[in-house]
LUMZA-588380 format. One record per residue: residue in three letters; residue number from 0; z negated, x negated, y of N, C-alpha, C in turn. Coordinates in Angstrom, 1 decimal, decimal comma. Each point is the difference from the previous one (the first is absolute). Example, Ala and Ser with C-alpha at 12.3 -4.5 7.8 and 13.67 -1.06 7.14 Angstrom:
2
ATOM  residuo  num      nz      nx      ny     caz     cax     cay      cz      cx      cy
ATOM      ala    0    -7,8   -13,2    -5,7     0,0     0,9     1,2     0,0    -0,9     1,2
ATOM      ser    1     0,7     0,4     1,1     0,0    -0,9     1,1    -0,8     0,8     1,1
//
This chain:
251
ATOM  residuo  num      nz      nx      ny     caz     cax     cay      cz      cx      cy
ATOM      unk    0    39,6   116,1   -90,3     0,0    -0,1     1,5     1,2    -0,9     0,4
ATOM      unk    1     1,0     0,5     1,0     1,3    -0,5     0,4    -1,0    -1,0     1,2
ATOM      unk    2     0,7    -1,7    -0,5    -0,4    -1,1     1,5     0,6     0,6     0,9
ATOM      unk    3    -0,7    -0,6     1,2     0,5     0,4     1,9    -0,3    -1,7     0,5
ATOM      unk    4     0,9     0,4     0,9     0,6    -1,5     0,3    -0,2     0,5     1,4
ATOM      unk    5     0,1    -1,4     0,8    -1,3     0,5     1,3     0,5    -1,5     0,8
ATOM      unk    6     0,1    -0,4     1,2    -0,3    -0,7     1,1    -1,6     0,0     0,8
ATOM      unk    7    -0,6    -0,5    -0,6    -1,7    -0,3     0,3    -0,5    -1,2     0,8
ATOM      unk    8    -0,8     0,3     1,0    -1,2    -0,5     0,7    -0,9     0,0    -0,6
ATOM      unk    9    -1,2    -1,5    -0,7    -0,7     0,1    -0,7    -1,2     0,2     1,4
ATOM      unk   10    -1,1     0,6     0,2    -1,1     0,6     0,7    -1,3    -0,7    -0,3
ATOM      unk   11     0,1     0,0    -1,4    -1,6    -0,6    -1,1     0,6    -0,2    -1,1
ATOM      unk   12    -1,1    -0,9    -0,5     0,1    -0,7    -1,1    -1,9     0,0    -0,2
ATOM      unk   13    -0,3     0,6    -1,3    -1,2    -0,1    -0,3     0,1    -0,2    -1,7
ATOM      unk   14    -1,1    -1,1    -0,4     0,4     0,0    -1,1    -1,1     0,4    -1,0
ATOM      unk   15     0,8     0,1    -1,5    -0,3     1,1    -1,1    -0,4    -0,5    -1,3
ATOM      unk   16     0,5    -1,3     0,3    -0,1    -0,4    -1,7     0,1    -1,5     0,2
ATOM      unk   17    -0,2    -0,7    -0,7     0,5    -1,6    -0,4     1,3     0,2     0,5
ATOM      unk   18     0,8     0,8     0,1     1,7    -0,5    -0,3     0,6     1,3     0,7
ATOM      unk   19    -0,7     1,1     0,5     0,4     1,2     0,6    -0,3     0,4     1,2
ATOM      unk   20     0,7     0,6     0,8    -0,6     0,2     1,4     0,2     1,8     0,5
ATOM      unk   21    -0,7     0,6     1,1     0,5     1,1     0,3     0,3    -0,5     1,5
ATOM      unk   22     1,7     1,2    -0,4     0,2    -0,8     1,9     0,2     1,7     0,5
ATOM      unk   23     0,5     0,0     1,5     0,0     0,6     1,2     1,4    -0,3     0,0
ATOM      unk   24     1,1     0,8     0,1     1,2    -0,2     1,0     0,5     1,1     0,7
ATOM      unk   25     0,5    -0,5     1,1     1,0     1,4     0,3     1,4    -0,6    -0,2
ATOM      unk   26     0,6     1,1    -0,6     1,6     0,1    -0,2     0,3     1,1     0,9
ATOM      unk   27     1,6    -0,6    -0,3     1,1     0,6     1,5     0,2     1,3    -0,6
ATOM      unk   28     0,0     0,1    -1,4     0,5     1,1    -1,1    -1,0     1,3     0,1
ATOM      unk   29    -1,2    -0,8    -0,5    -1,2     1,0    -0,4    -1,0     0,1     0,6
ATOM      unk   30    -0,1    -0,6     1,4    -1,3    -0,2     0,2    -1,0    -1,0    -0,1
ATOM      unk   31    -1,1     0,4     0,0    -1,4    -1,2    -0,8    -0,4     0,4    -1,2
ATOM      unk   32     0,2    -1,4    -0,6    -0,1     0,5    -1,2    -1,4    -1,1    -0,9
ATOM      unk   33    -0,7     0,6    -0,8    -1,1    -1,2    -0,3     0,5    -0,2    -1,5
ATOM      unk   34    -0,3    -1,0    -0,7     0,7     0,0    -1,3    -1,0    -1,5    -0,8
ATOM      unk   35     0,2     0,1    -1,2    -0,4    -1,2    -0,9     1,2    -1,1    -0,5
ATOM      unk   36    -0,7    -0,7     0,5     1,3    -1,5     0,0    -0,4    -0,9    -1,0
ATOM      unk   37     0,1     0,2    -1,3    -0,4    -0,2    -1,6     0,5    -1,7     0,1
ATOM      unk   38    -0,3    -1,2     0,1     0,3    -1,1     0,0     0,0    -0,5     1,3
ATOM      unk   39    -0,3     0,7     0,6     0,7    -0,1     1,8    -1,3    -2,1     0,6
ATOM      unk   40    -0,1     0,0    -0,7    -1,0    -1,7     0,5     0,0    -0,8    -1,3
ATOM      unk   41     1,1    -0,3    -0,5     0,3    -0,8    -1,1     1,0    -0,1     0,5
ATOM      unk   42     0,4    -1,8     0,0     0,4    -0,8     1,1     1,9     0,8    -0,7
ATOM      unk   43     0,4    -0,1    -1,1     1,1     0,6    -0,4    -0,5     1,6    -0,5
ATOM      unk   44     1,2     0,8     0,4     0,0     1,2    -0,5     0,9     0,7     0,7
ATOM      unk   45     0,5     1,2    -0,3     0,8     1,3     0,7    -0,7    -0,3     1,7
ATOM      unk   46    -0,3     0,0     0,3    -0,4    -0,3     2,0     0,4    -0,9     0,4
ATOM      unk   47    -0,1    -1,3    -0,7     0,0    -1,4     0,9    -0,8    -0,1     0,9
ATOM      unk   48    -0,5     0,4     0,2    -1,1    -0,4     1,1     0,7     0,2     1,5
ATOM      unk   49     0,3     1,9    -0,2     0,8     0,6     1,1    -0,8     0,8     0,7
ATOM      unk   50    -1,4     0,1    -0,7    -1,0     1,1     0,5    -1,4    -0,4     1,0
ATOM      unk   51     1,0    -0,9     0,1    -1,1    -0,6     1,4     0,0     0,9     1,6
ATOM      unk   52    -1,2     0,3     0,5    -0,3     0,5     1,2     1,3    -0,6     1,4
ATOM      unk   53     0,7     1,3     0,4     0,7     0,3     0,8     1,6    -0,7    -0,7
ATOM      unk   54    -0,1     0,1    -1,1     1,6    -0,2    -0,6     0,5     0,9     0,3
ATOM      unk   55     1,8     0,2    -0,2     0,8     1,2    -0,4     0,6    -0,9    -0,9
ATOM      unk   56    -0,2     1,5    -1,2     0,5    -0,6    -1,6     0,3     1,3    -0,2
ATOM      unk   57     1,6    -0,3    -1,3     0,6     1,2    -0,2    -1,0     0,3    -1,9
ATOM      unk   58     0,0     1,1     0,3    -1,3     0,5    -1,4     0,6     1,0    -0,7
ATOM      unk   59    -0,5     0,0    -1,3     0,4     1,3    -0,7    -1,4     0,4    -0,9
ATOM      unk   60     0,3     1,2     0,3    -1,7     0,2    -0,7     0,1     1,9    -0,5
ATOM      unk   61    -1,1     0,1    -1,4     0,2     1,0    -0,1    -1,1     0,8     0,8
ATOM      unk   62     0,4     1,1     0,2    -0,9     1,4     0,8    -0,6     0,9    -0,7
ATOM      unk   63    -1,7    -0,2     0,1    -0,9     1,1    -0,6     0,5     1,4     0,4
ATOM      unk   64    -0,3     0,9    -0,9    -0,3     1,7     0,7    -1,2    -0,1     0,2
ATOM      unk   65    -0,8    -0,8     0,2    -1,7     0,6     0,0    -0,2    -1,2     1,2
ATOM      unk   66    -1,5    -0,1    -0,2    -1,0    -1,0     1,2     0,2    -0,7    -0,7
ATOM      unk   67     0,2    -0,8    -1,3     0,2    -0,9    -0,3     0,9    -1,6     0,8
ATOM      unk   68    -0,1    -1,0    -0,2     0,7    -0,8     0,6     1,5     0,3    -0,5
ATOM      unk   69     0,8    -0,7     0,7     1,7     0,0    -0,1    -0,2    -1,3    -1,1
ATOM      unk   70     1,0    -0,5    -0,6     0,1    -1,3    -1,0     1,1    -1,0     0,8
ATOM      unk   71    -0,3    -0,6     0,3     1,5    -0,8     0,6     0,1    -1,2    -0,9
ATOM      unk   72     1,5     0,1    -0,2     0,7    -1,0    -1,1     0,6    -1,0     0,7
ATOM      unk   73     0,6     0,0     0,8     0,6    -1,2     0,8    -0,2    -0,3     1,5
ATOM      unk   74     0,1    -1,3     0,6    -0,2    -0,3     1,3     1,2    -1,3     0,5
ATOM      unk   75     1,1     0,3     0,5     0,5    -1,0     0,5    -0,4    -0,3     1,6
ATOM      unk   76    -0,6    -1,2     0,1     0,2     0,0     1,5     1,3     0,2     1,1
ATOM      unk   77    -0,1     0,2     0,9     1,3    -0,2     0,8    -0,6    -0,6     1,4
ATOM      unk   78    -1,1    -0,2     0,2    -0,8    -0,5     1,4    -1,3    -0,2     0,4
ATOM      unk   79    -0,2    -1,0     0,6    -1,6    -0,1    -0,2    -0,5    -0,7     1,3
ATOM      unk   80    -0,8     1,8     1,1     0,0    -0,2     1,5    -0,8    -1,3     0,2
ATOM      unk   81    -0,3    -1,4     0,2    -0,6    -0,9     0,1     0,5    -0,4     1,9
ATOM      unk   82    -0,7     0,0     0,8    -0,4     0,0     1,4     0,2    -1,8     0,4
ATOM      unk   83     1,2    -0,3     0,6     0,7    -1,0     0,3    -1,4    -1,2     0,8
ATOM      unk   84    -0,1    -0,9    -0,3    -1,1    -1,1     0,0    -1,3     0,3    -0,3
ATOM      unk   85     0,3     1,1    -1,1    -1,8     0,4    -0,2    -0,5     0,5     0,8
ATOM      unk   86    -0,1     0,9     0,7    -0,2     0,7     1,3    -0,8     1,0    -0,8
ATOM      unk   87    -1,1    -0,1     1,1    -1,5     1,1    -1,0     0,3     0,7     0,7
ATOM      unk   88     0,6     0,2     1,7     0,0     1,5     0,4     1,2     1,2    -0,2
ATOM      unk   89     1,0    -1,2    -1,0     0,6     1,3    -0,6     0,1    -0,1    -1,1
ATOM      unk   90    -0,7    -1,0    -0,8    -0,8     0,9    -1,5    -0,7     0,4     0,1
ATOM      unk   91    -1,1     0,6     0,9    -0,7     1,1     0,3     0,7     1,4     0,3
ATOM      unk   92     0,7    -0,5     0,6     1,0     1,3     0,6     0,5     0,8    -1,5
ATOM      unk   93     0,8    -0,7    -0,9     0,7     0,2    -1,0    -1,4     0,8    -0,8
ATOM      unk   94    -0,6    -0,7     0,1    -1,4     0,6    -0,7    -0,5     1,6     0,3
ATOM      unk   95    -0,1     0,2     0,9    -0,1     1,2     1,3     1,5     1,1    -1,0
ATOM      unk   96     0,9    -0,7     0,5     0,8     0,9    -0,4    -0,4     0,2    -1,4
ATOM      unk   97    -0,1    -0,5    -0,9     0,3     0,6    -1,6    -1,7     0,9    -0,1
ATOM      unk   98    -1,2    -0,2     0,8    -0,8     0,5    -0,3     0,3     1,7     0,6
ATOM      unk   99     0,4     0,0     1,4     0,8     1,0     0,1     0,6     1,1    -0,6
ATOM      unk  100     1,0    -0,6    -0,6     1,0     0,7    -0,7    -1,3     0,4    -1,4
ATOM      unk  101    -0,5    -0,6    -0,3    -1,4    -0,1    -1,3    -0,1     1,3     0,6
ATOM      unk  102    -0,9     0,5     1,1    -1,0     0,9     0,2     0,9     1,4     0,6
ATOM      unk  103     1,1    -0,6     0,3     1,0     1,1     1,6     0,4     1,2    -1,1
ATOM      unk  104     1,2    -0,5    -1,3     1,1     0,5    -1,2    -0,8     0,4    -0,9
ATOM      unk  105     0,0     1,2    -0,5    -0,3     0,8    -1,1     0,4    -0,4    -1,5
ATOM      unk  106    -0,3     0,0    -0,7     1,1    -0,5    -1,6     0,7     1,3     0,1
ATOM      unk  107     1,4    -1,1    -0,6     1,4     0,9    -0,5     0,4     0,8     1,6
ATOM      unk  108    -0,4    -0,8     1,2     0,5     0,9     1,2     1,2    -0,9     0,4
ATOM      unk  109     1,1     0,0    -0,2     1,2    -1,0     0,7     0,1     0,1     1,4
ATOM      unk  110     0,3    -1,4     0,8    -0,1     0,2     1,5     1,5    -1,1    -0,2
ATOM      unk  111     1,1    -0,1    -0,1     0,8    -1,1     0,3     0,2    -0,5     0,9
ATOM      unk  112     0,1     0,7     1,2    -0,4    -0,6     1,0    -1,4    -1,1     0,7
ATOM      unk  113    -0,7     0,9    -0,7    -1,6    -0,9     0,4     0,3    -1,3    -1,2
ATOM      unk  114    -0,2     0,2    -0,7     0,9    -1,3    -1,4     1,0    -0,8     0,8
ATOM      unk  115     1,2     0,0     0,5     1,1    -0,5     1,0    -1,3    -0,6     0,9
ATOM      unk  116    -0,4     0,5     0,8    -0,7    -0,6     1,3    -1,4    -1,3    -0,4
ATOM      unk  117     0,0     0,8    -0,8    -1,1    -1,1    -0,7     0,4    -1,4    -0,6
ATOM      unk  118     1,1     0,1    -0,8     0,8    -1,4     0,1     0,2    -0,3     1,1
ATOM      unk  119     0,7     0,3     1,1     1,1    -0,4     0,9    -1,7    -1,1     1,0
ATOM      unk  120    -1,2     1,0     0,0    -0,9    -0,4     0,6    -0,7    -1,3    -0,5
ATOM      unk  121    -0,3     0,4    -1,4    -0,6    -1,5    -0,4     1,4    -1,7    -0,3
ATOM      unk  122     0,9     0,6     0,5     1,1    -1,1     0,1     0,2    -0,4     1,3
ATOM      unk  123    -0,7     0,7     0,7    -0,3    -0,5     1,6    -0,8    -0,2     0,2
ATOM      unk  124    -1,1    -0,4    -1,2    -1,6    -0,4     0,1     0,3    -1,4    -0,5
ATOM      unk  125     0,4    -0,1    -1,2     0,8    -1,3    -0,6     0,7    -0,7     1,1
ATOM      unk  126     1,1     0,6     0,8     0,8    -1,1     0,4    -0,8    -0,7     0,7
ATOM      unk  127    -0,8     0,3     1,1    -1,1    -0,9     0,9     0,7     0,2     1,1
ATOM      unk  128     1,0     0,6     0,5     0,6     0,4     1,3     0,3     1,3     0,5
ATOM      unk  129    -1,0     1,0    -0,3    -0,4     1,0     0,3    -1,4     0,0     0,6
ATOM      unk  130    -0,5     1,2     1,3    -1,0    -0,4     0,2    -1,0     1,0    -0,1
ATOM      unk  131    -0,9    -0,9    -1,4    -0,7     0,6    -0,8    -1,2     1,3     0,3
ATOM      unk  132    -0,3     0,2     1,4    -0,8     1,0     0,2     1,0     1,4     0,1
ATOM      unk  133     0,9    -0,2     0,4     1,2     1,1     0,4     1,0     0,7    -1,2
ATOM      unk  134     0,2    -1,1    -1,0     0,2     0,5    -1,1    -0,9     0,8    -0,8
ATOM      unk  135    -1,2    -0,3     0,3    -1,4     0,1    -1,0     0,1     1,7     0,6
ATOM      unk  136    -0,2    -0,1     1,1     0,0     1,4     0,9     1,0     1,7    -0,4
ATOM      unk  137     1,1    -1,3    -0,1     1,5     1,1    -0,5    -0,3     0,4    -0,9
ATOM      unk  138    -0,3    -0,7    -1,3     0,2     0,6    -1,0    -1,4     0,6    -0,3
ATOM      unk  139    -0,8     0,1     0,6    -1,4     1,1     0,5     0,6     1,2    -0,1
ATOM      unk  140     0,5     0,3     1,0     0,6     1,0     1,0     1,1     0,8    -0,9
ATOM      unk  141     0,5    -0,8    -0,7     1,7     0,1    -1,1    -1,0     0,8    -1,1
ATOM      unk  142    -0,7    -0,6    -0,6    -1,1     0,6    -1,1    -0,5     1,0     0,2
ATOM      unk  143    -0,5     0,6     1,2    -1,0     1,4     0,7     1,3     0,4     0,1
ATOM      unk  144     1,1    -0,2     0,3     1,2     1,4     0,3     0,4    -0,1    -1,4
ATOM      unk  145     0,1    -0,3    -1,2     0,9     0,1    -0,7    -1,5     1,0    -0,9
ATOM      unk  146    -0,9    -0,5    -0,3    -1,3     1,0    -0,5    -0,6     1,5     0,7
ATOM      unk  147     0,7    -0,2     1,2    -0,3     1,2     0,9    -1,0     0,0     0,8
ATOM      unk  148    -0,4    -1,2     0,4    -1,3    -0,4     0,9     0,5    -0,6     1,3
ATOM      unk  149     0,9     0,1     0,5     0,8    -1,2     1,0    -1,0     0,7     1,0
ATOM      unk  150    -0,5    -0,8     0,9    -0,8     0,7     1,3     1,1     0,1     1,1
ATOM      unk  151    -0,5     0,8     0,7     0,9     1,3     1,4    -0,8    -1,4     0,9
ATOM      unk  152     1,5    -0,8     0,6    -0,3    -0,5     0,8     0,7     0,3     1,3
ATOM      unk  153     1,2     0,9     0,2     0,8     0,3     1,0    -0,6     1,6     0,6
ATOM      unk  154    -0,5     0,4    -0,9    -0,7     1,8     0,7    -1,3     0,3    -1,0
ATOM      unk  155    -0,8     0,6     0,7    -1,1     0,4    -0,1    -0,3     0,3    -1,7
ATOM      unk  156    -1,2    -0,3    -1,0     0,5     0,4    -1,2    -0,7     1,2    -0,2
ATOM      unk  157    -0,6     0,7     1,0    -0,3     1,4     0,0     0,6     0,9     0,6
ATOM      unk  158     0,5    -0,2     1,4     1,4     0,8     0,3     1,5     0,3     0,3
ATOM      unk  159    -0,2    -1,3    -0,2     1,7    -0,4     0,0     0,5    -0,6     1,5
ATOM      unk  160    -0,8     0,3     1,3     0,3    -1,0     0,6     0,6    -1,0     0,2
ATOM      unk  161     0,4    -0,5     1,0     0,6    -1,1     0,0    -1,1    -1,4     1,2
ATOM      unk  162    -0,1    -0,9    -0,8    -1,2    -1,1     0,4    -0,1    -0,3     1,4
ATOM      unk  163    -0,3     0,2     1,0     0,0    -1,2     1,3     0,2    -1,0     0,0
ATOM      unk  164     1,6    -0,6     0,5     0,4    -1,2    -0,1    -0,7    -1,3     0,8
ATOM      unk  165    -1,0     0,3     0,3    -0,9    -0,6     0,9    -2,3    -0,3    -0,3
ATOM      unk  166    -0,2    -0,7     0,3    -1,4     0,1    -0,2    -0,6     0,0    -1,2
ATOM      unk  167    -1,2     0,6    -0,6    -0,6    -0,5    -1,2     0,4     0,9    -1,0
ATOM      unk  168     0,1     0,2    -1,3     0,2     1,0    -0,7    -1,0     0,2    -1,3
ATOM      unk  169    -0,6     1,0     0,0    -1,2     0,4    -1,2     0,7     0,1    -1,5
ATOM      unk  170    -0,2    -0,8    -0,6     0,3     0,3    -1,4    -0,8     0,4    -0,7
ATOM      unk  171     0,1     1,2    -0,8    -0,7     0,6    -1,0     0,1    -0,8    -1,8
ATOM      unk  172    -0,9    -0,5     0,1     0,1    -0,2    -1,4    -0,3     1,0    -1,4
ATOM      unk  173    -0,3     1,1     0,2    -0,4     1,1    -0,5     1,2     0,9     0,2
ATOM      unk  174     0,8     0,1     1,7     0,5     1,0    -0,4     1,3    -0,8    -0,2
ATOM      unk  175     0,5    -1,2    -0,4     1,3    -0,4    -0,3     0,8    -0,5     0,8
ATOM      unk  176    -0,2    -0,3     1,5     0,7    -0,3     1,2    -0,4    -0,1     1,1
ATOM      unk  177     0,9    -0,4     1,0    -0,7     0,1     1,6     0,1     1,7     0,2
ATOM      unk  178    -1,1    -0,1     0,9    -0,7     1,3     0,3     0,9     0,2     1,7
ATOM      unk  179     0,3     1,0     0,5     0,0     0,3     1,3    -1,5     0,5     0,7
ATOM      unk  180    -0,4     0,1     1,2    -1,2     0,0     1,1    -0,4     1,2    -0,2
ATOM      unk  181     1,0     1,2    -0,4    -0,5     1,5    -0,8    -0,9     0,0    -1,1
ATOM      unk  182     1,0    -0,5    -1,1    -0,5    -0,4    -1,4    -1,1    -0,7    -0,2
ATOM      unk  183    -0,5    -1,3     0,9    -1,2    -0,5    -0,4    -1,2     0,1     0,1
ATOM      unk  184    -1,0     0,7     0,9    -0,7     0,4    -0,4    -0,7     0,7    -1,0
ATOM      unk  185    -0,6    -0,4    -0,4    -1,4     0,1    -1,3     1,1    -0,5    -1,1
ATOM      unk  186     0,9    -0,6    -0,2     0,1    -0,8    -1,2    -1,0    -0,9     0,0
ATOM      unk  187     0,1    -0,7    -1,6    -0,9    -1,1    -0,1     1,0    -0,9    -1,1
ATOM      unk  188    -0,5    -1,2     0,5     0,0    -1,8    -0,7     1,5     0,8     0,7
ATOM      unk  189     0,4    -0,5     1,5     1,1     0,0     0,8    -0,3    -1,9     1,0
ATOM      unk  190     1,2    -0,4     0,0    -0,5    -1,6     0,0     1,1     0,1     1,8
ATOM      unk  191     0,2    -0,7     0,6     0,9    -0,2     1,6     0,8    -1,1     0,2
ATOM      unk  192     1,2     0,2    -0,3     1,2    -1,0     0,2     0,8    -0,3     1,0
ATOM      unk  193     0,1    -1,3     0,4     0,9     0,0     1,5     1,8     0,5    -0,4
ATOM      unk  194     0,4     0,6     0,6     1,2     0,8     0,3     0,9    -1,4    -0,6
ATOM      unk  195    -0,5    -0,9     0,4     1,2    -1,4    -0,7    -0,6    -0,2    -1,8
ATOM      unk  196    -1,0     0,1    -0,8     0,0     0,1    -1,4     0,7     1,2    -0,4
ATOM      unk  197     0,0     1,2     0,7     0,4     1,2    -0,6     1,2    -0,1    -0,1
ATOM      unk  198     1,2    -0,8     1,1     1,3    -0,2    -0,1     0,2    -1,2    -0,9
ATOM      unk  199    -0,5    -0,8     0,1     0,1    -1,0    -1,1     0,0     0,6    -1,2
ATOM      unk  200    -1,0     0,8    -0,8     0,2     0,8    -1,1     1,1     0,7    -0,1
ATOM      unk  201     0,3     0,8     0,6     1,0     0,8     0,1     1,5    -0,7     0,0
ATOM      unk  202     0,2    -0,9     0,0     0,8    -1,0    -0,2     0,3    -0,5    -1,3
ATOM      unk  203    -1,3    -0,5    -0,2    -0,2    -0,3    -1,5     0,6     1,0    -1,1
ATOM      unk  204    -0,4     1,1     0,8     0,2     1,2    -1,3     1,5     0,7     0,0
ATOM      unk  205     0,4    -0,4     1,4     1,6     0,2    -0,4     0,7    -0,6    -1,0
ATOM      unk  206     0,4     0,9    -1,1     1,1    -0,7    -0,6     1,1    -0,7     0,5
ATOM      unk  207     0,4     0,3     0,7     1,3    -0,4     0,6    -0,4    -1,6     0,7
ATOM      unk  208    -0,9    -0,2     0,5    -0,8    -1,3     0,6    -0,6    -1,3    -0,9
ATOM      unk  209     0,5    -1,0    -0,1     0,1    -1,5    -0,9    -1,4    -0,2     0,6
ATOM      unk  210    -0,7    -0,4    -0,5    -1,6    -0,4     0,5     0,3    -1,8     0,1
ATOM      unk  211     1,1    -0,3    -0,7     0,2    -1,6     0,8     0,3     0,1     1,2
ATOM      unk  212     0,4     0,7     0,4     0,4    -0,1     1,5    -1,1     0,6     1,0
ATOM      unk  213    -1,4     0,6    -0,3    -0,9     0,1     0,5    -0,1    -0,9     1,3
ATOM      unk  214    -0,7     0,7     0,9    -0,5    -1,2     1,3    -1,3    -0,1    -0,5
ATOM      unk  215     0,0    -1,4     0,0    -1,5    -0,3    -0,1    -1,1     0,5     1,0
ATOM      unk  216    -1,2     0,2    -0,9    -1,2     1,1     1,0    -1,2    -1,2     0,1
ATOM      unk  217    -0,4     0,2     0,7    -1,3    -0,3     0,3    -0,9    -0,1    -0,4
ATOM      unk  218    -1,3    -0,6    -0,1    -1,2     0,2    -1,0    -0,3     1,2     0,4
ATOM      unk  219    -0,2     0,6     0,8    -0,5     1,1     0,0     0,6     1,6    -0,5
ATOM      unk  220     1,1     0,2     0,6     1,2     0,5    -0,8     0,3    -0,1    -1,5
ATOM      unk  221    -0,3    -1,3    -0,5    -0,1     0,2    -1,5    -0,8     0,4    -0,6
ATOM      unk  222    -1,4    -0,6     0,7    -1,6     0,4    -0,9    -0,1     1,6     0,4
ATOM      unk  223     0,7     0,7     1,3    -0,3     1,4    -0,3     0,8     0,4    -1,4
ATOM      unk  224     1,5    -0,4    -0,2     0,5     0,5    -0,7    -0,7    -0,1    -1,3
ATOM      unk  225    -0,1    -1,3     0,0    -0,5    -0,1    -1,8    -1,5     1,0    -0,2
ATOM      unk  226    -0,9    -0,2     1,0    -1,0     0,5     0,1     0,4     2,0    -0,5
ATOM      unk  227     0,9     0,3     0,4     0,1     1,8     0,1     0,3    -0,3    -1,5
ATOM      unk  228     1,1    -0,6    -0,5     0,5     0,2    -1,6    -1,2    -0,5    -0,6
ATOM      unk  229    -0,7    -0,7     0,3    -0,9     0,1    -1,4    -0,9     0,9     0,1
ATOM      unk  230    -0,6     0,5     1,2    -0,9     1,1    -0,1     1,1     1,3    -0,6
ATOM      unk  231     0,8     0,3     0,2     1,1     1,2    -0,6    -0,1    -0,3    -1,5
ATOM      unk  232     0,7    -0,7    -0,4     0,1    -0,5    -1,3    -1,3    -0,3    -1,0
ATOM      unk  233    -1,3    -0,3     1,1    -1,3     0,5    -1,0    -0,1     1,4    -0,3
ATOM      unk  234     0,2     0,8     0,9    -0,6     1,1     0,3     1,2     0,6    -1,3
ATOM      unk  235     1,1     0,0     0,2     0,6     0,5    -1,3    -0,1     0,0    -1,6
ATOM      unk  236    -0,5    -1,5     0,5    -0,3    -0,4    -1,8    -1,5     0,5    -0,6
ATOM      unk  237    -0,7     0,0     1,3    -1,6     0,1    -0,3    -0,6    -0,9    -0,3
ATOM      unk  238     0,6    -1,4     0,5    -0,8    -1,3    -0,2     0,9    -0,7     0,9
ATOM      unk  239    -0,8    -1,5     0,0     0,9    -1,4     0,6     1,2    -0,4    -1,3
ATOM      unk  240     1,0    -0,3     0,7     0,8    -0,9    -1,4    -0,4    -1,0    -0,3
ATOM      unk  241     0,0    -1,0    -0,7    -0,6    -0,9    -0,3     0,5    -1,2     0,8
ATOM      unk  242     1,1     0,2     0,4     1,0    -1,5     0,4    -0,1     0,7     1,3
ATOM      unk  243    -0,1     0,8     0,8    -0,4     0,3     1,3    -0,4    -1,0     1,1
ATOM      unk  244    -1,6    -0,3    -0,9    -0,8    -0,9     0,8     0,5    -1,3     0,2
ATOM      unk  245     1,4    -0,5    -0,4     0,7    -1,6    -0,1     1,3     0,1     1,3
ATOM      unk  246     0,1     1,6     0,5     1,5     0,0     0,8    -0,6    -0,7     1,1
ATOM      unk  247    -1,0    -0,4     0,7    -0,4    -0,3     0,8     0,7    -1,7     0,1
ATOM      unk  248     0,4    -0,3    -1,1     1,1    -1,3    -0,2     1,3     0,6     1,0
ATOM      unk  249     0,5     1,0    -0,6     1,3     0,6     0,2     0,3    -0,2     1,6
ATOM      unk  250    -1,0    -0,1     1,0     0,7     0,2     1,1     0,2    -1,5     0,9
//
């Protein structure tokens, strides 16, 4: 088996043995990849002690043809997201994100992009001068468009419509987006957003738009927002995430 050499985000770390561990990463190369890290918690070895939760470490590791685990032989670190004065609401955040990416990425599916945004995100979770509900949000929103789940926030996600730039707007969480006043009736688990969450998202979800430069929203404005992505984001997974129930720090 020829090694592959990888730029990785460690996700999990669960361990295997006295001296072995099985981790979780996504790479920019290959995807997510799960693998056996043979010494990986013996204080010296091939890792260094690079496979710690929300590192980026450059890895080389060999690749099963089967279900089998991958073997990884090496781990250099190159960074390690740690959240500027200890700040639990964006080690939470950072948390959110890697559980994410855990449940969102397929093995062996490459997203470089979603890999790109996911650094760039949790180094704006670290710095401590980003603000941490709105980043948490983006890279929501960044993750659903790059897996093919991004919700229709500018036209209807059943007819194509274009939204009412005014008054309340019905979100379907079932059918994937805001609904137009045609479309909604007899959906179900459809939730009502003021016209100001809906453009705030939609903001968010612009690529072209720095979420540092966000205007700051309102408790109310935020708790709808956060409120619609977590119910979206259960309903996709088919459960709560686990780190979910902690964003309530985030805002």
């Amino acid at each position: 088996m020829a090694a592959e050499k990888a730029l990785a985000l460690v996700l999990r770390v669960v361990e295997f043995s006295e001296s072995s561990s099985v981790v979780t990463l996504f790479t920019r190369e290959f995807g997510k990849v799960r693998g056996l890290a043979k010494g990986a918690r013996r204080p010296k070895g091939p890792f260094e002690s690079a496979l710690d939760l929300l590192s980026l470490c450059r890895i080389v590791f060999l690749r099963k043809s089967s279900e089998a685990l991958d073997l990884l032989t090496e781990a250099k670190l190159e960074r390690r997201f740690r959240p500027a004065n200890r700040d639990l609401s964006s080690l939470y955040a950072g948390y959110y994100v890697a559980e994410l990416l855990n449940e969102l990425v397929h093995d062996a599916d490459p997203h470089p992009d979603l890999f790109d945004a996911a650094v760039e995100t949790l180094a704006r979770l670290a710095s401590g001068t980003a603000p941490v509900a709105a980043v948490t949000l983006r890279f929501e929103l960044t993750a659903l468009r790059s897996v093919g789940h991004e919700p229709a926030l500018a036209a209807c996600a059943e007819c194509g419509r274009p939204i009412a730039a005014s008054g309340r707007v019905a979100f379907g969480i079932l059918a994937g987006g805001a609904l137009c006043v045609t479309c909604r009736p007899g959906k179900r688990q459809v939730v009502s957003l003021s016209h100001e969450a809906v453009e705030a998202l939609r903001r968010l979800a612009d690529a072209d738009n720095d979420a540092r430069s966000t205007t700051p929203w309102d408790r109310r404005i935020a708790g709808e927002m956060r409120g619609v992505m977590n119910q979206y984001i259960c309903s996709l997974l088919g459960r709560k995430p686990r780190m979910q129930e902690y964003l309530g720090a985030t805002g």
